[in-house]
C-alpha positions as CSV (number, residue, x, y, z in Angstrom):
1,X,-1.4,32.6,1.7
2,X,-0.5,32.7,-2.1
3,X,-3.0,31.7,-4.5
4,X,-3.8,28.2,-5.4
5,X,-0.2,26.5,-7.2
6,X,-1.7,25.2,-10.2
7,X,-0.1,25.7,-13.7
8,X,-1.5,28.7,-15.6
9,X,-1.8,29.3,-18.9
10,X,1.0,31.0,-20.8
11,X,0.0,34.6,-22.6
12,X,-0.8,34.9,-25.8
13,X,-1.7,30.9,-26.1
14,X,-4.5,28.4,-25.7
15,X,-5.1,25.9,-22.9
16,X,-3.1,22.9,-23.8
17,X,-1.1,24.4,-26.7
18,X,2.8,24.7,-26.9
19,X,3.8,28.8,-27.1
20,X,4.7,30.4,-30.5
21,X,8.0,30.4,-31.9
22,X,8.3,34.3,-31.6
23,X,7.1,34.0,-27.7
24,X,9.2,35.6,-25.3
25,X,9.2,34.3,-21.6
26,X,8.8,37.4,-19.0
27,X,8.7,37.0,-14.8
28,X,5.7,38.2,-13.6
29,X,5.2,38.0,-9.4
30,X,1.8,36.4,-8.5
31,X,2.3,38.2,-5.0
32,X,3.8,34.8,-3.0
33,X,7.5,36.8,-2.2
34,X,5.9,38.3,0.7
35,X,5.0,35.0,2.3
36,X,7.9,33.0,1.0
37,X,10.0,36.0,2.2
38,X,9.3,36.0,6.0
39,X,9.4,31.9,5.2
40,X,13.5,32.4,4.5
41,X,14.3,35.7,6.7
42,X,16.2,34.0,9.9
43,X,18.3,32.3,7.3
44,X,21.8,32.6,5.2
45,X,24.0,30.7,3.0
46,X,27.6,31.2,1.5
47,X,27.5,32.8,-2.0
48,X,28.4,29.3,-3.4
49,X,25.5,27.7,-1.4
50,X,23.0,30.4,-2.5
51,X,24.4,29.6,-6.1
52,X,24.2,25.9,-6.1
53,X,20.5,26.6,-4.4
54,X,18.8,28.8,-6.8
55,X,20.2,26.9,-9.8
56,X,19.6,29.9,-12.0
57,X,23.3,31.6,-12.0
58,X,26.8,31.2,-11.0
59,X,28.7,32.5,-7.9
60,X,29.8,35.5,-9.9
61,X,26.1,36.4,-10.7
62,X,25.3,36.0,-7.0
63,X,28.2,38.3,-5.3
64,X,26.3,40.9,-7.9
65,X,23.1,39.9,-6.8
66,X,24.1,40.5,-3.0
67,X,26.1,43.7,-3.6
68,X,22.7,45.3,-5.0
69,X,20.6,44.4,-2.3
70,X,22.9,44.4,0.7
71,X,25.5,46.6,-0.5
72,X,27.3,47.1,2.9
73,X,27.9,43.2,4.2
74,X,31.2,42.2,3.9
75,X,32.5,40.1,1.0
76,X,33.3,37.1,2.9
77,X,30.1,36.9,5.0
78,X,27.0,34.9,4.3
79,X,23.9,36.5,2.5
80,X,21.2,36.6,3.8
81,X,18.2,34.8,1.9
82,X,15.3,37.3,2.4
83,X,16.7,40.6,0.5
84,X,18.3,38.0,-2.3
85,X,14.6,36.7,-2.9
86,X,13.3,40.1,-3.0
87,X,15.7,41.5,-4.9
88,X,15.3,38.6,-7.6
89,X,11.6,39.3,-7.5
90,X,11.7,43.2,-8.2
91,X,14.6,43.4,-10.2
92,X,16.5,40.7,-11.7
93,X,13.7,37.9,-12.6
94,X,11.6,40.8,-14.4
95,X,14.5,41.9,-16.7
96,X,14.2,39.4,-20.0
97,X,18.1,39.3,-20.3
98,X,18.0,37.3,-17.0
99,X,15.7,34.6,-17.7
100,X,16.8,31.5,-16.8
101,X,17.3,28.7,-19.3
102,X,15.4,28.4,-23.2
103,X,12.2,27.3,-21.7
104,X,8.8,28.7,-21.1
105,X,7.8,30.9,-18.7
106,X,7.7,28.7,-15.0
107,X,4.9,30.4,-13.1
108,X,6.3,29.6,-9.8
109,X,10.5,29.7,-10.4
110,X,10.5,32.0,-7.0
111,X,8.3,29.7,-4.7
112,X,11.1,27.0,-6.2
113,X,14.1,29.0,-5.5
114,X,12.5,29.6,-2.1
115,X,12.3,25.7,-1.4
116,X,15.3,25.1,-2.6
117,X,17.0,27.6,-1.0
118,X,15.4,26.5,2.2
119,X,16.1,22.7,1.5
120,X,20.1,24.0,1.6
121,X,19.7,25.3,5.2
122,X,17.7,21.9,6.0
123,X,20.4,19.8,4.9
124,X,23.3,22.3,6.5
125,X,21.6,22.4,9.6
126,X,20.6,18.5,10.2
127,X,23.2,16.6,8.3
128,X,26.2,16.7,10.8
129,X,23.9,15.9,14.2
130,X,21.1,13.5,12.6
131,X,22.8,11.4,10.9
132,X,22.3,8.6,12.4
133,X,19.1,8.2,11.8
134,X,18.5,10.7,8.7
135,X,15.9,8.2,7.4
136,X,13.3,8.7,10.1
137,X,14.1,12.9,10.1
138,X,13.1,12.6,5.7
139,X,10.4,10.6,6.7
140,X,9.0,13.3,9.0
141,X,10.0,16.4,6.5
142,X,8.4,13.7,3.6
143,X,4.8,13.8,5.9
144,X,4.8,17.1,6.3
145,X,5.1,18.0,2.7
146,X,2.5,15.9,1.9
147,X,0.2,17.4,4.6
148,X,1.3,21.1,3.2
149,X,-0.1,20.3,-0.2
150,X,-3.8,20.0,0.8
151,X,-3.2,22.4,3.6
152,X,-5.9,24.9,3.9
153,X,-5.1,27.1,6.9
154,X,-2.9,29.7,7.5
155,X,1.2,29.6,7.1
156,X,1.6,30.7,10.9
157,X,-1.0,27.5,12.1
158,X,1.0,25.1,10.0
159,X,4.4,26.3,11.3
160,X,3.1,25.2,14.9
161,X,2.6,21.5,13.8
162,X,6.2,20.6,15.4
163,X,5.4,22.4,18.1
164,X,5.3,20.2,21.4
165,X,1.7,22.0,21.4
166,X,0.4,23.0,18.3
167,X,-2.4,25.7,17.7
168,X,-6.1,24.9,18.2
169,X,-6.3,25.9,14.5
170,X,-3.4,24.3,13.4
171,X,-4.8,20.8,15.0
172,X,-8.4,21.6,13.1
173,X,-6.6,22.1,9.7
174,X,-4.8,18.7,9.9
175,X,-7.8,16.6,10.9
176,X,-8.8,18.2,7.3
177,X,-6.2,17.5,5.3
178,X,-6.1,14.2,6.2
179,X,-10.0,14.0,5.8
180,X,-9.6,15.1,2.0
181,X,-6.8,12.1,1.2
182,X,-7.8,9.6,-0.7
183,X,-9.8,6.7,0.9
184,X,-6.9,4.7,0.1
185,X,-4.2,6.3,2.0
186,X,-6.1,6.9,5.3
187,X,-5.2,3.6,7.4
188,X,-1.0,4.4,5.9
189,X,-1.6,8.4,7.4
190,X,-3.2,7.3,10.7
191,X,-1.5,4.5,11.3
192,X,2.0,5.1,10.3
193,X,2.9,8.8,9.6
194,X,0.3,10.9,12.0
195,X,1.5,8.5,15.0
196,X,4.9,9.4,14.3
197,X,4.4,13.0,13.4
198,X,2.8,13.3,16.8
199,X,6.0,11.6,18.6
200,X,8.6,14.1,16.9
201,X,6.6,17.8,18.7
202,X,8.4,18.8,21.1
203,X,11.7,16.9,20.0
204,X,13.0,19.8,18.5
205,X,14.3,23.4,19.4
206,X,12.1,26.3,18.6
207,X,14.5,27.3,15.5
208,X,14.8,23.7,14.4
209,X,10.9,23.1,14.7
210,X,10.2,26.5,12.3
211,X,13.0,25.3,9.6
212,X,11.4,22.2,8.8
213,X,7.8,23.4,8.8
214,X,8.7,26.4,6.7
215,X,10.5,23.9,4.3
216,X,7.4,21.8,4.3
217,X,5.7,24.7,3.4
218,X,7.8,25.8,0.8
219,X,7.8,22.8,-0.7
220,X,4.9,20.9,-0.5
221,X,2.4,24.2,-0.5
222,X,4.1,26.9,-2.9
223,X,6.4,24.8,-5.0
224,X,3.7,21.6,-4.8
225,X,4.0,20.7,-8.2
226,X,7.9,19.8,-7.9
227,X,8.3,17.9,-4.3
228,X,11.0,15.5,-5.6
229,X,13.2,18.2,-6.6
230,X,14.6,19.7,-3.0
231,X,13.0,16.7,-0.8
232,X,15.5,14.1,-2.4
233,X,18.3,17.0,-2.7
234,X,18.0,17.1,1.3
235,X,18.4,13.1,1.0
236,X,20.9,13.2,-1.6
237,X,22.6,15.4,1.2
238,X,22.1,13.6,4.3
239,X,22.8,10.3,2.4
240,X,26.3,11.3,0.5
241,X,28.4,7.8,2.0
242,X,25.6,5.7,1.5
243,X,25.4,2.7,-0.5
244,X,22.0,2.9,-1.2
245,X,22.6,6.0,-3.5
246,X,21.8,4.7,-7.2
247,X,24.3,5.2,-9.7
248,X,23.9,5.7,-13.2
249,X,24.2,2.2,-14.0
250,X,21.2,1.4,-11.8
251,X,19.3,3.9,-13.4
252,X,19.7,2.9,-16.5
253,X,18.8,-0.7,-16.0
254,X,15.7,0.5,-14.4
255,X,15.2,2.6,-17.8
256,X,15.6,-0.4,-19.1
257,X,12.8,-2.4,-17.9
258,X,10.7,0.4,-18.1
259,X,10.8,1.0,-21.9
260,X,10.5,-3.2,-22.4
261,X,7.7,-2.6,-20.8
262,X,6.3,-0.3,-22.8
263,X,7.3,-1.8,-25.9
264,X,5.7,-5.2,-24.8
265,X,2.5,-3.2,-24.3
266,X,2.4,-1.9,-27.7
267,X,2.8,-5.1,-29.3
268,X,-0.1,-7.1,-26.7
269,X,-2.2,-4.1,-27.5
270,X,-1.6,-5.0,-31.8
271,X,-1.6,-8.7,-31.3
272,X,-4.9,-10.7,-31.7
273,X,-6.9,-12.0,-28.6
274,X,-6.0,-15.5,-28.6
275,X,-2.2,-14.6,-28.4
276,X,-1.0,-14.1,-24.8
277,X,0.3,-11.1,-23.9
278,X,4.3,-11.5,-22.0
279,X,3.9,-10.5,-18.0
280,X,5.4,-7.2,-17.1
281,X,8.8,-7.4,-16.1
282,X,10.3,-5.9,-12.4
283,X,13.5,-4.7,-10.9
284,X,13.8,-6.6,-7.8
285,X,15.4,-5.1,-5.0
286,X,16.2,-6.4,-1.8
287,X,13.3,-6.1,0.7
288,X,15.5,-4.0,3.7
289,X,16.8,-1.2,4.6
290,X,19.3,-0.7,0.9
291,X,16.6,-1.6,-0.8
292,X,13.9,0.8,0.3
293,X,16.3,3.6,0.1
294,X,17.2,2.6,-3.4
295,X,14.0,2.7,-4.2
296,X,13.0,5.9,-2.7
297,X,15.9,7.9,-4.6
298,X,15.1,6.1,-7.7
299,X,11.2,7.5,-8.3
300,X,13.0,10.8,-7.0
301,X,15.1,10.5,-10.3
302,X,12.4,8.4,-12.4
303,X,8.8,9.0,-11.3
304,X,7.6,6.1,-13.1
305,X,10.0,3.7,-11.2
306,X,7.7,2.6,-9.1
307,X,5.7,0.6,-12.0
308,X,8.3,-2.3,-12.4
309,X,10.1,-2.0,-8.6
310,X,9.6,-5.5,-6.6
311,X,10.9,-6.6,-3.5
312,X,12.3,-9.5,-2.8
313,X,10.9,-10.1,0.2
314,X,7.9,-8.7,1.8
315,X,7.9,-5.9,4.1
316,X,6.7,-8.7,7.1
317,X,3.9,-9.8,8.6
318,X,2.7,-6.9,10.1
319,X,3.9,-3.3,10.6
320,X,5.1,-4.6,14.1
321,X,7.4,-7.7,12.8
322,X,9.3,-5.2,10.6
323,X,12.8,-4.7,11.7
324,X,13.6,-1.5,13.3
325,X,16.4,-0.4,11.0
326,X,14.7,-1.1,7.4
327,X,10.7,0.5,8.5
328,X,12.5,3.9,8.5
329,X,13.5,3.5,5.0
330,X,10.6,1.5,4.0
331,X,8.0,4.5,5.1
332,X,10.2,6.7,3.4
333,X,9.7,5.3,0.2
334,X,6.0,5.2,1.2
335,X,6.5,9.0,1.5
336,X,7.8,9.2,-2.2
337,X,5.2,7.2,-3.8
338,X,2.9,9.3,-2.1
339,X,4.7,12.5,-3.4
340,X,3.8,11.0,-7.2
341,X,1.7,13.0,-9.1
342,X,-0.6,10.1,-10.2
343,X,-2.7,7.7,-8.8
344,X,-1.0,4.7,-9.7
345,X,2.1,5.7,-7.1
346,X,-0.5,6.3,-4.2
347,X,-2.6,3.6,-4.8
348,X,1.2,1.6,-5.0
349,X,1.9,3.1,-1.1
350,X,-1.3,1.2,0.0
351,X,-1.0,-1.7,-1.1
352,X,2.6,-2.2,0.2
353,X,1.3,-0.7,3.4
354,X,-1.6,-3.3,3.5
355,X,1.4,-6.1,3.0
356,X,3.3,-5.1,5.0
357,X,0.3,-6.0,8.0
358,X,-0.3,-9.1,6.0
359,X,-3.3,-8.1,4.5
């Protein structure tokens, strides 16, 4: 597998400085296309898919793309995803005209293009026949992201874990992810997510099976340090008539509450010790299946969300005496919060797991 996806440093600067003005960003391959390569080979998209999914360049750009690297497929078919990604790895990501954007170099731009590209197929090849119950399907894909960012075993163990029998190997490697979560977050994976992992093997087709395990992969192993990005673009997908989608007016209230927030703490951290500090405010949403979902897309779009989200009522009694229809979309949102990149947002996920038994 690729090495470890942390950020690097950029050349020519020191740890935790900003670049100089006169830095130029250049592609260089850490040596993942191989791996994310044979991860996208059974697939295609149309050219405006494959534009839309790499986010880096128009249609136009991408008919060129695909007449250099697969110079005799017709104009009107589907490209194939494996000779695009190579060829943006060789030819076009190294050449400075071609860099993406103003900003910095991105270490791992490829591993995200991969995902994305990849998140495309997911949500062309599931959206029409799953939709009816699209939550439970994100919640699975949502697990096995998170499992692929601790994942320490090989890509071909973890593309088994849908199988209706998995690897030996594959089955040893999962007991240790789960073993390195925090403390936290163990009764919410064994309770809740493994059981339901466990129920889906077999479920799907061979193909099916290797599409959402190589997403996973993509996502949560190569790309790990941007899950949000082409999880909730699957759920954005599968979700497109559905209420629950925030709009911008949603958003911005939320914005709202979370700079008042902010500011109140500023001025409690300046006022004296005798003065009583006002109590955080919340955005309350409704405690079923709407509200969960809202709430899931929204720390997609504002990671910090989570901070001032309330329910207003509690996810039951017990995992058991929640309705059918809203646990889908309430574990899903425990998959987000999980997804966070801080402590806060996973330590949030247990303790609305622990409510919801009526701890």
């Amino acid at each position: 597998m690729a090495a470890s996806n942390l950020p690097g440093t950029l050349p020519g600067t020191l740890p935790g400085t900003l670049p100089s003005a006169n830095y130029q960003p250049a592609y260089r391959s850490n040596g993942a296309c191989d791996d994310l390569a044979e991860l996208v080979a059974p697939y295609s998209l149309s050219r405006a898919q494959l534009a839309e999914a790499t986010g880096i360049a128009d249609e136009a750009t991408v008919n060129g793309w695909v007449e250099q690297c697969c110079p005799d497929l017709a104009a009107d078919a589907p490209a194939p995803l494996e000779p695009v990604l190579r060829y943006l790895d060789e030819t076009y990501l190294p050449d400075p005209a071609n860099w993406p954007g103003t900003n910095p170099y991105d270490e791992f731009i490829l591993e995200n293009i991969a995902a994305r590209m990849l998140a495309r197929v997911v949500a062309d090849t599931f959206g029409a026949d799953r939709s009816g119950n699209y939550r439970e399907l994100l919640a699975l894909v949502a697990t096995l992201v998170l499992i692929a960012r601790c994942w320490a075993g090989t890509d071909e163990a973890f593309l088994t874990l849908l199988n209706a029998e998995p690897t030996a190997e594959a089955g040893e490697y999962l007991q240790e992810a789960i073993a390195n979560a925090p403390e936290s977050l163990y009764p919410l994976l064994t309770e809740l997510l493994l059981p339901a992992l466990r129920e889906a093997r077999g479920t799907f087709t061979a193909d099916e099976a290797r599409l959402l395990t190589g997403y996973a992969l993509a996502a949560g192993y190569y790309a790990g340090e941007h899950p949000y990005e082409t999880l909730s673009g699957i759920h954005i997908a599968f979700a497109a008539d559905d209420r629950a989608l925030p709009d911008a007016d949603l958003i911005r209230r939320v914005e709202d509450v979370l700079k008042a927030n902010f500011s109140a703490a500023r001025v409690g951290a300046d006022a004296s010790a005798t003065e009583a500090n006002p109590e955080p405010r919340n955005f309350v949403l409704p405690g079923n299946q709407d509200g969960y979902e809202t709430a899931a897309h929204l720390v997609a779009v504002l990671p910090q969300a989570h901070d001032v989200i309330a329910f207003s009522t509690r996810p039951g009694e017990g995992t058991s005496a929640l309705a059918e229809d809203p646990r889908a979309a309430f574990t899903l949102y425990l998959c987000y919060l999980m997804l966070g990149d801080d402590e806060s947002s996973e330590e949030r996920a247990a303790e609305l797991y622990r409510a919801s038994r009526g701890e």
